[in-house]
N, C-alpha and C positions, 0 to 999 in steps of 0.2 A: 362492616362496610369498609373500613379504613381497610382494614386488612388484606382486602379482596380488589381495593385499588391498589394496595402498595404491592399487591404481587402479578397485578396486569404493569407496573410501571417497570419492575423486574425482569417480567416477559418480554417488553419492549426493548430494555437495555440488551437482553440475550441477545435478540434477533438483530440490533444492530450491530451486537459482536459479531456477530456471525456472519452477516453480510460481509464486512470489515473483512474478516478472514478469506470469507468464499472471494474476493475481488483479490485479494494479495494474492492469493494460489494461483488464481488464471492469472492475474500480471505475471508471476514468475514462472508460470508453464510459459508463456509465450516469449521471453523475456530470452534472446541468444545468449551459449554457455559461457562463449569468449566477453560478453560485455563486462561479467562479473568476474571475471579474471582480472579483465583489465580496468575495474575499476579498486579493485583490491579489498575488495568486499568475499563473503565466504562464498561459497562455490553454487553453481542454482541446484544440483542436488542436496545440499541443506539448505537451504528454504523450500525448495518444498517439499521436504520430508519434515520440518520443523512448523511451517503453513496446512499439510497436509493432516498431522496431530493434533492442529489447535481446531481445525474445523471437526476432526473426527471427535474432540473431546466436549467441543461445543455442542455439538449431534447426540450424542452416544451417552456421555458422562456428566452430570449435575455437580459437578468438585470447582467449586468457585477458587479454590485456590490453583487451581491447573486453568481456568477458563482468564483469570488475569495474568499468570505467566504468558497463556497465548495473548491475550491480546495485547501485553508488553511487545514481543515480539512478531505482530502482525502492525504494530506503530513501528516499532525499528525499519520494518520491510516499508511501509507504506513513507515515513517521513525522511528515510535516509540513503538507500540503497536503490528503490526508486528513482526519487530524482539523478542518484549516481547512474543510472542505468543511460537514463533518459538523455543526459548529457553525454554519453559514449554512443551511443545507438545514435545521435544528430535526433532526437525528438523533443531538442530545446522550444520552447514557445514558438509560435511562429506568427509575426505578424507581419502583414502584407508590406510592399515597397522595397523600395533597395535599400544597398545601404547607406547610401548619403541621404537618406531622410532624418530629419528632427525629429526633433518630440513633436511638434507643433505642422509637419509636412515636410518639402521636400528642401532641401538646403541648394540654394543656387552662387554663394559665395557673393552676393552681392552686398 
């Protein structure tokens, strides 16, 4: 019984690897070529040729040592180049008001 939990928990971890991956892919299929130029990051045909691998390996291949190289590399994509993307493309957070608002509302200099 342990055994038959400890390889549904297994299962579990696969599948959120692999979502992980399958989400970096389409961020960086949709992701314009020049962002990554200019953010000095490698090019977006290696990521998703490098994104593209880790999903087909998560899919295809049970080699847990190739399934943590991808997901090394689907953290890279998602925690670093990402956000780099995000900040060239203007898809900085966006929160409502202008910009002379506070933290607390709108600043009137009074």
């Amino acid at each position: 019984m342990l055994m038959q939990g400890f390889g549904t928990l297994l299962w579990l971890i696969s599948l959120v690897v692999l979502g992980m991956a399958v989400f970096a892919l389409i961020d960086a299929a949709l992701r314009r070529e020049d962002a990554y130029r200019a953010t000095g990051k490698q090019t977006k045909p290696f990521w998703l040729i490098i994104l593209g691998v880790t999903v087909a390996v998560n899919i295809f291949l049970g080699m847990i040592i190739l399934q943590i190289i991808g997901l090394i590399a689907t953290i890279v994509y998602i925690v670093d180049v990402r956000p780099a993307l995000k900040g060239v493309m203007g898809g900085g957070p966006r929160r409502g008001g202008s910009s002379s608002d506070g933290p607390y509302g709108p600043y009137n200099g009074r």
